[in-house]
C-alpha positions in Angstrom: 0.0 0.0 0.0 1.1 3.2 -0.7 0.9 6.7 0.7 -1.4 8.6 -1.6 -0.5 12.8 -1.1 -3.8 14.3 -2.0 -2.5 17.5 -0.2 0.2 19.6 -0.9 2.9 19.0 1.5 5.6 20.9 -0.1 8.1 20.2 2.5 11.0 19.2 0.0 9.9 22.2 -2.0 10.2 24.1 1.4 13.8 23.1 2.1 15.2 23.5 -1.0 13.8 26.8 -0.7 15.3 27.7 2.6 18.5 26.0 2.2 18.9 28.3 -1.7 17.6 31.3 0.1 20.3 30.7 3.2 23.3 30.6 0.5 22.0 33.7 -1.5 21.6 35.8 1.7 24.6 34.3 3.6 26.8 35.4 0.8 25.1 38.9 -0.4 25.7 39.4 4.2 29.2 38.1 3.7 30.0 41.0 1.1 27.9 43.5 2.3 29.1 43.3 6.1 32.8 42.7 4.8 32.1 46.5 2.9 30.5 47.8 5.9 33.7 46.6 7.9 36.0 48.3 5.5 33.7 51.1 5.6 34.0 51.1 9.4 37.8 50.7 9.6 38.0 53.5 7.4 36.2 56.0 8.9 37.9 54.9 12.1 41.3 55.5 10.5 40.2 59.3 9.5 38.9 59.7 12.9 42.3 58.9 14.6 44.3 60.4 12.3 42.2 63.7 12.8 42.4 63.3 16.6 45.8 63.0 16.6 46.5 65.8 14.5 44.1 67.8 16.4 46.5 66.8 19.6 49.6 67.3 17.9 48.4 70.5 17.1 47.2 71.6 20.8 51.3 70.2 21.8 52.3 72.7 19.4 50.7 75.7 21.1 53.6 74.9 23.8 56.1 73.3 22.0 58.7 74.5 24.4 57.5 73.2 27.6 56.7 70.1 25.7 60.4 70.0 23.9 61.9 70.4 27.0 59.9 67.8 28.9 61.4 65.1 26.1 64.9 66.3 26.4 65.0 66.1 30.5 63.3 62.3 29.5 66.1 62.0 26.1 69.1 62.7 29.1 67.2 60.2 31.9 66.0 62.6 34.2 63.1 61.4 36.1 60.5 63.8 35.4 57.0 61.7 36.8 56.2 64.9 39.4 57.2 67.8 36.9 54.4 70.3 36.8 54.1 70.4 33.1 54.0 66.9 33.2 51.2 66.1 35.8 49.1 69.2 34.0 49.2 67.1 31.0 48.4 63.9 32.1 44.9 65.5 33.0 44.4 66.9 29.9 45.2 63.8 28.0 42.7 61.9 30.3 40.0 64.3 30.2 40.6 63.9 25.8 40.2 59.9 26.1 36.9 60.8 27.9 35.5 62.4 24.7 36.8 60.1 22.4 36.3 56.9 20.8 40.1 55.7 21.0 41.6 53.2 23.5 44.8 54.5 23.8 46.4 57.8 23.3 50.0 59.0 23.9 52.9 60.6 22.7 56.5 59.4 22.2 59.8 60.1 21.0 62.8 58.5 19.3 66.2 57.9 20.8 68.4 57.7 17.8 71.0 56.0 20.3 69.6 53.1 20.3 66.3 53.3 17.9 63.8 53.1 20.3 60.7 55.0 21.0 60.4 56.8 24.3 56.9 57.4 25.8 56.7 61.1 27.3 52.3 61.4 27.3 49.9 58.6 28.1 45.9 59.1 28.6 46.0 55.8 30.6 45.2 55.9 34.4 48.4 55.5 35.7 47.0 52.3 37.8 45.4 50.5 34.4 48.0 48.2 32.9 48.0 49.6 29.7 49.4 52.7 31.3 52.9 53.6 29.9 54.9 55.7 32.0 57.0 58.4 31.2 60.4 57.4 30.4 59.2 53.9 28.9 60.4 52.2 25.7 59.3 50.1 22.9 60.3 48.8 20.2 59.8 51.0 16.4 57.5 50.1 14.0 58.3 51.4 10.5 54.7 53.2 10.6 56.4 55.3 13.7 59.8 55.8 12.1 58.4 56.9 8.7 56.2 59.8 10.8 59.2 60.4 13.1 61.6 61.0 9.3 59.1 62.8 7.1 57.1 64.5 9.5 54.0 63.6 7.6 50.8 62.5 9.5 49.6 59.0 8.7 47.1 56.3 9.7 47.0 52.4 9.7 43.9 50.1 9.0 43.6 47.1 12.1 47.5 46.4 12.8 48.4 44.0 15.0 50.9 45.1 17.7 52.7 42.8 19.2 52.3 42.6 23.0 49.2 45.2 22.6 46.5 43.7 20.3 45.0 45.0 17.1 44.5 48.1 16.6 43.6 51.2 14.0 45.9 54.0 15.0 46.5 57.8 13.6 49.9 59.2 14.0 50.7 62.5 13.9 54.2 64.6 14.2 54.6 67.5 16.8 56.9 69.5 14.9 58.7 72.9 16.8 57.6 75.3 13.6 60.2 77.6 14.3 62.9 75.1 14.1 61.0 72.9 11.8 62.6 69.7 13.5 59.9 66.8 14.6 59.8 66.5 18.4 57.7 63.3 19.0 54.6 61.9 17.7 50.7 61.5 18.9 49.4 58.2 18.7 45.6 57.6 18.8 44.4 53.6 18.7 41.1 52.5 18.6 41.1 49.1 19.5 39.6 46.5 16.7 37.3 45.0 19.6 35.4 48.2 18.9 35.4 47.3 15.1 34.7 44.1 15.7 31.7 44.8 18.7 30.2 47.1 15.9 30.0 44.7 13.4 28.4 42.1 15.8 25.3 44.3 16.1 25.2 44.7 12.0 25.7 40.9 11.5 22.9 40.4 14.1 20.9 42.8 12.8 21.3 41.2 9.1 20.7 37.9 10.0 17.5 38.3 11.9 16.2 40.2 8.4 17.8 37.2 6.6 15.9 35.0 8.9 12.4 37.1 8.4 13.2 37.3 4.7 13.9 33.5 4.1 11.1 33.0 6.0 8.4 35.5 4.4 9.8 34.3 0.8 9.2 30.7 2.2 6.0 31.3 3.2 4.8 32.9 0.2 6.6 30.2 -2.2 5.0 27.6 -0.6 1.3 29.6 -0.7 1.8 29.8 -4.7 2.8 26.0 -4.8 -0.7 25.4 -2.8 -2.3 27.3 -5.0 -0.6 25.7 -8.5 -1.3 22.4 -6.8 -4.7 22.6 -5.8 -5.4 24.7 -9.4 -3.7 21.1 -11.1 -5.1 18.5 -8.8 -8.5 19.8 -7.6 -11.7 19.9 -10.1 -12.8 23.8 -9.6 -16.2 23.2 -9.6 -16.5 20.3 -7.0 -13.8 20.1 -5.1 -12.7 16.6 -6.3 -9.8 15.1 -7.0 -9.2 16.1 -10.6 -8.5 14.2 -13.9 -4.7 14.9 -13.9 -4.2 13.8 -10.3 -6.4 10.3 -10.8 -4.3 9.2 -14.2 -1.1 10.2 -12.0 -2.4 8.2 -8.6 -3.3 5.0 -11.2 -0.3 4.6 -12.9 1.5 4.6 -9.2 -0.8 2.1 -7.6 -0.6 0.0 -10.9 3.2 -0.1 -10.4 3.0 -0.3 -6.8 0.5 -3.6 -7.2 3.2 -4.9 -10.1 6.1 -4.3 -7.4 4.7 -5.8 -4.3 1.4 -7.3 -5.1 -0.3 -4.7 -3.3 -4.4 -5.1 -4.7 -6.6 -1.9 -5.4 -10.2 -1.1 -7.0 -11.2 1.2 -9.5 -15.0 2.4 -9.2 -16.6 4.5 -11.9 -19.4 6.5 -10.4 -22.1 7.7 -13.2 -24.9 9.7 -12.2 -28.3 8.5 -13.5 -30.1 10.8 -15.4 -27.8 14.4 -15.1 -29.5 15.1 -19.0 -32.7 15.4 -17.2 -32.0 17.1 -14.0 -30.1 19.5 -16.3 -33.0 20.1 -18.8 -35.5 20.4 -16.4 -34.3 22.7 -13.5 -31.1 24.1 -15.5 -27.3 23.8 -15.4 -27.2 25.9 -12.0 -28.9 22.5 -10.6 -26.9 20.2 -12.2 -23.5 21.8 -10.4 -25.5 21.7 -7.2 -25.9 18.1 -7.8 -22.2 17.6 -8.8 -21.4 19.5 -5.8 -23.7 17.1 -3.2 -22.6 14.0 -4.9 -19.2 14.7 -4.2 -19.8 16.5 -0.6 -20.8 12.9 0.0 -18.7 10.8 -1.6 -15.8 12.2 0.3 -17.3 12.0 3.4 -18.0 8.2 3.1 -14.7 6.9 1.8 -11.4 5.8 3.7 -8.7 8.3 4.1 -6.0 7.9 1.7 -9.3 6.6 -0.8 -8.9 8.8 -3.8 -12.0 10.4 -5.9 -11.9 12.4 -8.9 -13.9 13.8 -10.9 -13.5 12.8 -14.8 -15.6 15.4 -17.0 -19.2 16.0 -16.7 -21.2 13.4 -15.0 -18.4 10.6 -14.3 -16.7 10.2 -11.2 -13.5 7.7 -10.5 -12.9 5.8 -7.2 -9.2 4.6 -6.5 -8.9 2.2 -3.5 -5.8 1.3 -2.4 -5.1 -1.9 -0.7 -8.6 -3.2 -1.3 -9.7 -6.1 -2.8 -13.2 -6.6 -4.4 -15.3 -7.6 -2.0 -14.1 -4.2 0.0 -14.4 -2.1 -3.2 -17.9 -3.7 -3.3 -19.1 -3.2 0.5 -17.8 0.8 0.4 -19.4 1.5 -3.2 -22.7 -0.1 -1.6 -23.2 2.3 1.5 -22.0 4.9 -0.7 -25.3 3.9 -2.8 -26.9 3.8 0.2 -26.1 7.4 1.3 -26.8 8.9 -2.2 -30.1 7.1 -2.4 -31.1 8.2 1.2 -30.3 11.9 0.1 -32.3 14.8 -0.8 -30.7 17.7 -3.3 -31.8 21.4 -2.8 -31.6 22.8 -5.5 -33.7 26.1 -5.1 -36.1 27.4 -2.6 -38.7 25.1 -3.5 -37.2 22.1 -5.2 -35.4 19.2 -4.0 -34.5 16.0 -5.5 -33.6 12.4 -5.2 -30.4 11.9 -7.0 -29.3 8.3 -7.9 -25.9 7.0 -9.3 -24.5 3.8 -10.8 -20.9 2.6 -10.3 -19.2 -0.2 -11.7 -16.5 -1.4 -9.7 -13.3 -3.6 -11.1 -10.1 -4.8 -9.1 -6.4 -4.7 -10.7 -5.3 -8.3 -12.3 -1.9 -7.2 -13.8 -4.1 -4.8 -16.2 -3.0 -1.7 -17.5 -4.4 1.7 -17.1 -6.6 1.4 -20.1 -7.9 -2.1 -19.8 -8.5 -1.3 -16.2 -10.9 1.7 -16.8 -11.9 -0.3 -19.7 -12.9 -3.2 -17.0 -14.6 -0.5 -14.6 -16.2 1.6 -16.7 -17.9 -1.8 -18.7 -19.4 -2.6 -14.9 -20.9 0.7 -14.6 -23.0 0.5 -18.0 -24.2 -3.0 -16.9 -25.6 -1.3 -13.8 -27.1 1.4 -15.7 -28.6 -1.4 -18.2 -30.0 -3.4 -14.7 -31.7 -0.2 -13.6 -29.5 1.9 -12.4 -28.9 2.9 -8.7 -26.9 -0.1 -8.8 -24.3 -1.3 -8.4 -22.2 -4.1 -10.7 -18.7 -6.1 -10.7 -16.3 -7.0 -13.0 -15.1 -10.7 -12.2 -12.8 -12.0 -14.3 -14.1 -16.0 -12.6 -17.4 -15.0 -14.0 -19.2 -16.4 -16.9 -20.2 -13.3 -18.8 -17.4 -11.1 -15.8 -19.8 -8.9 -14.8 -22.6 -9.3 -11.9 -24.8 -7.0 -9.5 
């Protein structure tokens, strides 16, 4: 027996939906965020370039107090309570306050032994990124080309060995009047920052990624429902239609030839539609269509498929029956057909009667199946109709009421 779909499930459809949509929107987020970053780090590079400028340029206002704080540091003087000193200390602090950077400081160079000196640090001088005055480091050719040229300049996220990674804005303090570079102004903004920034933007992308996917989904799968149904259900009725019964048949005849699995076929013929038709119009005849199959489907097994074949003639696919089971649900849906009254207007209603002809697979195919089925329902429309007949092959002329 097999699983007959008569509704749209869609879930393979579904999948292979999501799983496209993923890729596609995984990879236009990839680039998009990866411009954004480099947007970002950009922006961040101008911004610490102009804040050290901007520093290197308040220095300047007292480049001698400052030029002669370096050389007391140059000749190892300790200098950690000079005046000038402490004063600017406070200002540098009070500078990180209002800006976006993680560190900022100013150094020197000892050409004796090419290495820079720090002389300025915004750090509290209890954090442990704090670099007091007098302190050295190594020279990084970013620092030395400043230091020679005496040309601002500003990195993208550098990693710094023993700091982290970092975008940073150098700029040279320069003594105008003698036109020789004093130190530098460092300003790094740590890539944390960068990188906490574009944790919010990825978020924020994938939950629309996530709606998106979903809505597209969601609407994909509502136009398959509605192609489906539009193929496989009969518009007027609400049957099974044509297209899905031929399809259904030729799996449960291969199904049967693969592992022996029986099934029926009923044609259902309704007696008389040319005269219901003629006398109460075509309005009347759909209502009929409509009650016959309102019925129909309420009386057969789930998984039981019916169909509507073109005008009057319906079709009855029973998987996993045999005849005698074909036989006993075809009678009490006789029974139920018999038993009903149509209304067809405000005044009229009507008995509405039906013969089916009922024939179970025997290695047939399609054709001479329908053939075998649809023979059975004319003999019980020759024996009278509201009837119902069988087709068995054992049988002397293979059909019998």
């Amino acid at each position: 027996m097999i699983m007959i779909n008569t509704k749209p499930s869609g879930f393979h459809i579904i999948t292979a939906i999501v799983i496209l949509l993923s890729l596609v929107m995984g990879l236009v987020t990839f680039i998009f965020c990866t411009n954004i970053k480099q947007v970002i780090v950009k922006d961040l590079s101008k911004h610490a370039l102009n804040s050290a400028t901007t520093i290197a340029a308040f220095i300047e206002n007292d480049i001698g107090n400052y030029e002669q704080l370096t050389n007391k540091v140059l000749s190892g003087e300790d200098c950690k309570d000079d005046a000038y000193y402490q004063k600017m200390l406070l200002l540098f602090q009070q500078i990180k306050k209002n800006n976006t950077a993680s560190l900022i400081y100013t150094e020197t160079l000892n050409s004796k032994n090419d290495r820079t000196v720090y002389i300025l640090d915004a750090e509290d001088p209890g954090n442990a990124f704090f670099s007091p005055i007098g302190a050295t480091d190594s020279v990084t050719d970013t620092e030395l080309f400043v230091f020679t040229k005496g040309k601002p300049l500003a990195t993208d996220i550098v990693h710094a060995v023993g700091w982290g990674d970092f975008i940073t804005g150098w700029a040279p303090i320069i003594n105008h009047n003698t036109g020789k570079t004093i130190g530098i102004v460092g300003v790094d903004i740590s890539a944390d920052y960068v990188n906490d920034i574009m944790m919010k933007i990825v978020r924020f992308f994938i939950l629309g990624d996530i709606l998106f996917i979903l809505l597209a989904a969601a609407t994909i799968y509502r136009l398959y429902v509605s192609r489906f149904n539009a193929l496989n259900t009969d518009y007027l009725t609400g049957a099974l239609s044509k297209r899905f019964f031929e399809s259904t048949l030729r799996s449960l005849i291969g199904n049967a030839k693969r592992n022996g699995t029986p099934f029926v076929l009923g044609i259902i013929d309704i007696d008389d539609f040319k005269d219901i038709n003629d006398k109460y119009g075509h309005v009347a005849g759909d209502i009929v269509l409509k009650s016959i199959t309102k019925i129909v489907q309420t009386h057969i097994r789930k998984g039981d498929v019916f169909s509507r074949l073109g005008g009057d003639e319906f079709a009855i696919l029973l998987d996993g029956a045999d005849l005698s089971t074909g036989e006993a649900i075809c009678e009490r849906i006789l029974k139920e057909l018999s038993e009903h009254k149509v209304i067809i207007n405000e005044t009229d209603t009507i008995s509405v009667t039906v013969s089916i002809g009922i024939a179970e697979w025997d290695n047939d195919s399609a054709l001479n199946l329908k053939e075998k089925a649809d023979s059975a329902m004319y003999c019980s429309k020759n024996t009278g109709k509201n009837t119902l007949c069988l087709y068995k092959k054992d049988a002397k002329n293979n059909l019998s009421n």
